[in-house]
C-alpha positions as a Markdown table, in Angstrom:
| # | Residue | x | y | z |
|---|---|---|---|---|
| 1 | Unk | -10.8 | 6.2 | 0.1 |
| 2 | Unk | -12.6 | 7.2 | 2.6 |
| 3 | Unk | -12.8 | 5.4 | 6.1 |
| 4 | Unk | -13.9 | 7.7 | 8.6 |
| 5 | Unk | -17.1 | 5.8 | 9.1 |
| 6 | Unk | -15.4 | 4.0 | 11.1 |
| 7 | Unk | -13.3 | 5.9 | 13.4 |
| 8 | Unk | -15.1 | 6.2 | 16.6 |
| 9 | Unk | -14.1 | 9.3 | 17.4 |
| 10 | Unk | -16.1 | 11.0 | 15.0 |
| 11 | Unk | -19.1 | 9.4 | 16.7 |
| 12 | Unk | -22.0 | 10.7 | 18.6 |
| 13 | Unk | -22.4 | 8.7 | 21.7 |
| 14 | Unk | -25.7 | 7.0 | 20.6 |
| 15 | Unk | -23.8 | 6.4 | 17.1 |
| 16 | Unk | -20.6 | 4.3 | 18.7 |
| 17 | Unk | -23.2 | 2.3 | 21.2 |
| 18 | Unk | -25.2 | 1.2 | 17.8 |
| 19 | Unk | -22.2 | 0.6 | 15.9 |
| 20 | Unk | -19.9 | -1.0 | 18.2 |
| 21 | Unk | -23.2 | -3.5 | 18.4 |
| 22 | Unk | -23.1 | -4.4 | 14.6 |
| 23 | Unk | -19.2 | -5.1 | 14.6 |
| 24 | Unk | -16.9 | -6.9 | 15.5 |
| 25 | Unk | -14.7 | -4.9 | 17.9 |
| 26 | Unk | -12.8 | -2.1 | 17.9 |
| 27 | Unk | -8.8 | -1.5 | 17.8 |
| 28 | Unk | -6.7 | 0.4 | 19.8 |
| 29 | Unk | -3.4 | 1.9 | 18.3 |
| 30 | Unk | -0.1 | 2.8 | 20.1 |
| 31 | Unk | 1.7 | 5.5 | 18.2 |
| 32 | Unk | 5.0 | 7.1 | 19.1 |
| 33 | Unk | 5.9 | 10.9 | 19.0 |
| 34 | Unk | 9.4 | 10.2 | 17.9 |
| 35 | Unk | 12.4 | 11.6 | 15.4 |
| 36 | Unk | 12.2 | 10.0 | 12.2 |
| 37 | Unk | 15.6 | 11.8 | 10.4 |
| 38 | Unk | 15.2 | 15.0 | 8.8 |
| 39 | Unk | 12.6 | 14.5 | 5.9 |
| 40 | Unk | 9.6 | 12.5 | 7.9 |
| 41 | Unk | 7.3 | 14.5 | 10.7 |
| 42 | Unk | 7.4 | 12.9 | 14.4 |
| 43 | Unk | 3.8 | 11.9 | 14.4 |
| 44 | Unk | 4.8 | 9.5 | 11.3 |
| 45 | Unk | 4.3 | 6.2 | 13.9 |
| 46 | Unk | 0.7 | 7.5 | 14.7 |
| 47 | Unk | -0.2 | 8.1 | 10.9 |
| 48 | Unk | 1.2 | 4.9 | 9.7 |
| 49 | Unk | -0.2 | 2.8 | 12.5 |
| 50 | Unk | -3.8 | 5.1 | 12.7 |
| 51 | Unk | -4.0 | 5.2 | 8.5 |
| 52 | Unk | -3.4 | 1.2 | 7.9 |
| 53 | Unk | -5.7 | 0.4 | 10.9 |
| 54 | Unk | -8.6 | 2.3 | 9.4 |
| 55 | Unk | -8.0 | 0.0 | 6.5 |
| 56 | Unk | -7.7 | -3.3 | 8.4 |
| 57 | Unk | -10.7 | -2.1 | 10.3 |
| 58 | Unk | -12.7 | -2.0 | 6.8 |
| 59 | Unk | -11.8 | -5.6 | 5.9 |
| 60 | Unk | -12.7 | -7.3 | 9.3 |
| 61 | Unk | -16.0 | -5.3 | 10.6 |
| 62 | Unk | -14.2 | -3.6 | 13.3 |
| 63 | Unk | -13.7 | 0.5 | 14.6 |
| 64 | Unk | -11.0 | 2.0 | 15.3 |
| 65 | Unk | -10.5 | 4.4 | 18.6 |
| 66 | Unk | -9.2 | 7.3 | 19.2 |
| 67 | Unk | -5.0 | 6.4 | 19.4 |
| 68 | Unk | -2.5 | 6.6 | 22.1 |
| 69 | Unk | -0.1 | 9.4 | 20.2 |
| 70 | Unk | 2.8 | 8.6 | 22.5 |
| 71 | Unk | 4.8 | 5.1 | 23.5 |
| 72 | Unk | 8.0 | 3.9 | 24.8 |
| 73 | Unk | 11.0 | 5.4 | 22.8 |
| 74 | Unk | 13.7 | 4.7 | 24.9 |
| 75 | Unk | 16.5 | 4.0 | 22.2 |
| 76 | Unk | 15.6 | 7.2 | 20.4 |
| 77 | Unk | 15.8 | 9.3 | 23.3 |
| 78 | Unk | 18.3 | 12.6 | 22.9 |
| 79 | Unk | 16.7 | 13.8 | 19.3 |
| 80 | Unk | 14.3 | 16.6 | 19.4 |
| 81 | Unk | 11.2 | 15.8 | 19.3 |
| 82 | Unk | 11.1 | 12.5 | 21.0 |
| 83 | Unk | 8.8 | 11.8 | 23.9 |
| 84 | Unk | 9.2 | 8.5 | 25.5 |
| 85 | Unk | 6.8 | 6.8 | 28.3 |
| 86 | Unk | 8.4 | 4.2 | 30.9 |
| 87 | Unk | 7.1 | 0.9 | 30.2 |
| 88 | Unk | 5.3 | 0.9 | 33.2 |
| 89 | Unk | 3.8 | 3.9 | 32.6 |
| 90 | Unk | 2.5 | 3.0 | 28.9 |
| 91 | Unk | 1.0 | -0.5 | 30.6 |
| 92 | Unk | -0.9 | 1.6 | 32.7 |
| 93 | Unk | -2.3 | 3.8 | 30.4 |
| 94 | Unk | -3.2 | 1.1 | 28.1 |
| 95 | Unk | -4.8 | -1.0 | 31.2 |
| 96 | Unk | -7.0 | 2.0 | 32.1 |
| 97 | Unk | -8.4 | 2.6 | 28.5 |
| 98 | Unk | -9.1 | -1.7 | 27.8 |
| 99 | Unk | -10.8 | -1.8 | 31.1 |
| 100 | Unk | -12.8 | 1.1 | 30.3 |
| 101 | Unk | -13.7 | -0.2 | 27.2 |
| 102 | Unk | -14.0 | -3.7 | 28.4 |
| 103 | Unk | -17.0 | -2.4 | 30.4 |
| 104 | Unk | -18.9 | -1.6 | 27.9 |
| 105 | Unk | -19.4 | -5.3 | 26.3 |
| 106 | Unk | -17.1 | -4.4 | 23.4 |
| 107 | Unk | -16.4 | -8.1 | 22.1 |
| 108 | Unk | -13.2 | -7.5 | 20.9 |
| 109 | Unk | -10.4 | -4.8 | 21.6 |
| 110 | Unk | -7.3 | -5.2 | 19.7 |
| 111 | Unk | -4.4 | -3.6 | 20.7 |
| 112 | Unk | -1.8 | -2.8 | 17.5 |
| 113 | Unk | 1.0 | -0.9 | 17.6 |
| 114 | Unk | 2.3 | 1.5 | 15.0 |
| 115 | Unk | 5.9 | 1.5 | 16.9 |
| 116 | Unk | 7.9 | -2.0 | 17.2 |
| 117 | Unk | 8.9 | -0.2 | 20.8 |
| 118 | Unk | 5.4 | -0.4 | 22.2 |
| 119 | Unk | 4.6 | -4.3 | 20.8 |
| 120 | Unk | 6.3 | -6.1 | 24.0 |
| 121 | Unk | 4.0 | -3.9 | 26.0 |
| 122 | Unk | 1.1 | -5.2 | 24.6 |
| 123 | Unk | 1.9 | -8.8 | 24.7 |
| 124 | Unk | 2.7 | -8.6 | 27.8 |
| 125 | Unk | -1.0 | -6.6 | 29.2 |
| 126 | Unk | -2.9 | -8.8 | 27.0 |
| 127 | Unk | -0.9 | -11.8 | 29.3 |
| 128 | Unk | -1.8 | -9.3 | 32.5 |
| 129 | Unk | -5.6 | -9.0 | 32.2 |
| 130 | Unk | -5.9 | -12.4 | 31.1 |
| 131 | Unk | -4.5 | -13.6 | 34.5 |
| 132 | Unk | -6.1 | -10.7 | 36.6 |
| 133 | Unk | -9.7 | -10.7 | 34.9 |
| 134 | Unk | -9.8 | -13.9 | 33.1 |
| 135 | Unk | -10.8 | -12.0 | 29.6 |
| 136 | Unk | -9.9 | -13.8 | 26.9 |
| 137 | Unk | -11.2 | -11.2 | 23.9 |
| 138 | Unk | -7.6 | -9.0 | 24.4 |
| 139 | Unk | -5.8 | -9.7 | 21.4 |
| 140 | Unk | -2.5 | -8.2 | 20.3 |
| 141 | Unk | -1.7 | -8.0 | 16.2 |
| 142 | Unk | 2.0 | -6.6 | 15.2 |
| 143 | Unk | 2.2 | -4.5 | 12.0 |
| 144 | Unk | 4.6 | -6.7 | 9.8 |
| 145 | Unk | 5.6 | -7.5 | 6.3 |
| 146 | Unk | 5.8 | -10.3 | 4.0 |
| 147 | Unk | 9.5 | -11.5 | 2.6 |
| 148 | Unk | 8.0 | -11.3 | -1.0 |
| 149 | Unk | 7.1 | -7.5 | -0.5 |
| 150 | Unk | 10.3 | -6.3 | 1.4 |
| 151 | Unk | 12.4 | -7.6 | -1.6 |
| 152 | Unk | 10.7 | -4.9 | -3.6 |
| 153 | Unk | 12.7 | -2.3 | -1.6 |
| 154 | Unk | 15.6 | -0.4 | -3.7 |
| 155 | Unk | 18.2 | -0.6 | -0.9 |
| 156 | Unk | 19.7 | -2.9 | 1.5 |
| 157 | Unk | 17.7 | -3.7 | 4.8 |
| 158 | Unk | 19.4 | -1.6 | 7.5 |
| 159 | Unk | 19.6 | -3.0 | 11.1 |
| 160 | Unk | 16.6 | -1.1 | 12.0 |
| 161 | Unk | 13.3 | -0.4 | 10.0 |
| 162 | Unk | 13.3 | 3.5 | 11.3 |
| 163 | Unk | 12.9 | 6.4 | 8.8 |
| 164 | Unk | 14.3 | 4.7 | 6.1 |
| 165 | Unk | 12.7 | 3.5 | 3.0 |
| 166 | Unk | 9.9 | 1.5 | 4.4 |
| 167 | Unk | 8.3 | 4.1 | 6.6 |
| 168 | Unk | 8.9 | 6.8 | 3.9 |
| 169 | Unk | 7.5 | 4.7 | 1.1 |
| 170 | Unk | 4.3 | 4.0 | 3.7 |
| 171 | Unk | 4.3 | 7.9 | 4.3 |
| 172 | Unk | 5.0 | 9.1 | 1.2 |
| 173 | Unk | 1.7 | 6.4 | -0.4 |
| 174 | Unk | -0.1 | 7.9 | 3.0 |
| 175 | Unk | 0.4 | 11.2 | 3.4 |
| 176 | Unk | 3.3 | 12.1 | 0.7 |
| 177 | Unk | 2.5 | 16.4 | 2.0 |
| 178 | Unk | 4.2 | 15.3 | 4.8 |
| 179 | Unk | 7.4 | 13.9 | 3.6 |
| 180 | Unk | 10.6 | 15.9 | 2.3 |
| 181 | Unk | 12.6 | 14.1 | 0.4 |
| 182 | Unk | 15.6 | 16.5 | -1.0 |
| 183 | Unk | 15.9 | 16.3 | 3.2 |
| 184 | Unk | 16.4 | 12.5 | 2.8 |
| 185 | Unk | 19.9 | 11.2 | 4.1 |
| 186 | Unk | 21.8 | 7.8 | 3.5 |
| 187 | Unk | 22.9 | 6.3 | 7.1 |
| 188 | Unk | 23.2 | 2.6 | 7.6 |
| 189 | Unk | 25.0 | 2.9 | 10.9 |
| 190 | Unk | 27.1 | -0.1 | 12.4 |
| 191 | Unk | 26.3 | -0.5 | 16.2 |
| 192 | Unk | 28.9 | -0.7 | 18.6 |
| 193 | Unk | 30.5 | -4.4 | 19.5 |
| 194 | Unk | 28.3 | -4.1 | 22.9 |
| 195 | Unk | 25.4 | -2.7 | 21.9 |
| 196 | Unk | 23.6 | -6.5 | 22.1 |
| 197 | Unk | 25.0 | -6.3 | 25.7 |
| 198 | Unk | 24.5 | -3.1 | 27.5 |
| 199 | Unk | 21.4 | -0.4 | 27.1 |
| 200 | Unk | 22.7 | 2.2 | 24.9 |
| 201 | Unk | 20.9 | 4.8 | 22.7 |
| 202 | Unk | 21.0 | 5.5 | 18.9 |
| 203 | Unk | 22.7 | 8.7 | 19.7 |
| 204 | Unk | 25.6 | 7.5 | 20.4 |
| 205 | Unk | 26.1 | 5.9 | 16.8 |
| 206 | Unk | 23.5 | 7.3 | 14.5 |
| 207 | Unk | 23.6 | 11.4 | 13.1 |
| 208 | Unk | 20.7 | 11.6 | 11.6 |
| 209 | Unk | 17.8 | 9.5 | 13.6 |
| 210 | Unk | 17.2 | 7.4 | 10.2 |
| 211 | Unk | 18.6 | 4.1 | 9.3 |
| 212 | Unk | 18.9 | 3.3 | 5.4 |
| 213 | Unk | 18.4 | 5.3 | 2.2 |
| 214 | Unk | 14.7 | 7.2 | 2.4 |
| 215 | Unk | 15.4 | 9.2 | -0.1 |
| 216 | Unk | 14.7 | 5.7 | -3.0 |
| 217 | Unk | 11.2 | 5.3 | -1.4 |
| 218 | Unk | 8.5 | 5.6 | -3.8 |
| 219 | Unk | 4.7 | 6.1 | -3.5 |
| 220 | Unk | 4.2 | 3.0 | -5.4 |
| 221 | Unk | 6.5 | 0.9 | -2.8 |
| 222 | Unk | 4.6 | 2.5 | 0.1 |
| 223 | Unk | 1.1 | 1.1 | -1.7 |
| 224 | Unk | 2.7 | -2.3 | -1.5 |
| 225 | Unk | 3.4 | -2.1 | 1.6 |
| 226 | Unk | 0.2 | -1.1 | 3.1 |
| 227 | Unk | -1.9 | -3.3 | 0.7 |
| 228 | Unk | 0.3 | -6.3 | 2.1 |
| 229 | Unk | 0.3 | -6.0 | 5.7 |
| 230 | Unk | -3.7 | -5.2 | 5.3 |
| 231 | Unk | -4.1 | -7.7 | 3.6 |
| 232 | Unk | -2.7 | -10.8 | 5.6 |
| 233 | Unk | -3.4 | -8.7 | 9.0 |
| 234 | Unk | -7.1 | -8.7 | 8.1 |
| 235 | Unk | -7.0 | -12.0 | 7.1 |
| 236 | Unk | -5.5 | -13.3 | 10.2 |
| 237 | Unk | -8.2 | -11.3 | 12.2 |
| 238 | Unk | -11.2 | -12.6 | 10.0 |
| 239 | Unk | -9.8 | -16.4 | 11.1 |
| 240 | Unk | -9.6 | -16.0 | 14.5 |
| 241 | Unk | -12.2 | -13.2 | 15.8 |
């Protein structure tokens, strides 16, 4: 399928000013450039989150911008390849690029997140600007899955949805050139007594960077997925916007 008529940075300027005036908004996506294990690329938060906004996007009369490629990534600091923001930092950023796009009468800008690390971060400038500015048209939309779809998976939840078989269904549906899978591994680490309690980073309890068994993904799970969370994400949007 293709969606690109309605990523706005494929757009002339005169283009996005006449289509940003026949929809309904546009979303913003906050990627990661992160470690995900041996088999999936580091840009795998930025295709996931990018690739299932393009198809909310379709559903619910909206564009999607360019995306923020890099987030907060604290926990998964210590693997190569991962580049994490400070919180403050990533606020900032994402202040500077709503305001500018507040100012030019977009009705809506959605902020989603293609990394759970980023999500707080959204909430919580959403809360910002609507205190500082009064704007009420900042909307913030997690990326999440129903109960009936997760039970589809092959293998046991692990205590975090990184790199396993989730995101390598997604990527392997998505993008499936991008995935190894003979590079898969099976980790489903136990954290430390004190990790509720103290900050501490994957490194010092995970080898590989993944959490689970990737290498039982499917294409077919991945579809699922994506079709789901589209599906009742699009939904939600067409109610409230």
């Amino acid at each position: 399928m293709n969606f690109q008529n309605l990523y706005a940075g494929h757009f002339t300027a005169p283009e996005f000013k006449e289509k940003v005036a026949q929809s309904r908004g546009v979303i913003l996506v906050c990627g990661s450039c992160e470690q995900h294990g041996y088999h999936l690329p580091l840009d795998t938060d930025n295709i996931i989150g990018f690739e299932l906004a393009l198809r909310i996007a379709d559903r619910s009369k909206l564009l999607v911008m360019p995306p923020v490629s890099y987030g907060q990534v604290w926990s998964a600091k210590g693997f190569p390849g991962t580049i994490s923001l400070s919180a403050d930092l990533l606020k900032k950023l994402l202040r500077e690029l709503v305001v500018s796009l507040h100012q030019q009468d977009i009705p809506n800008i959605i902020l989603m997140s293609g990394h759970n690390g980023n999500y707080p971060y959204l909430k919580e400038l959403a809360r910002e600007l609507l205190d500082e500015f009064k704007w009420n048209n900042i909307w913030h939309f997690p990326l999440t899955f129903s109960k009936e779809v997760l039970s589809l998976a092959k293998s046991p939840q692990p205590m975090a949805p990184h790199a396993g078989e989730l995101e390598t269904a997604l990527m392997l549906y998505l993008h499936p050139e991008l995935v190894d899978l003979s590079k898969a591994t099976r980790e489903y680490p136990q954290a430390p007594k004190d990790y509720p309690y103290r900050p501490m980073h994957w490194k010092e309890f995970v080898k590989t960077g993944s959490f689970g068994d990737g290498g039982l993904a499917t294409a077919e799970f991945g579809k699922a997925l994506a079709e789901d969370v589209v599906l009742r994400t699009s939904n939600l949007i067409n109610q409230l916007l």
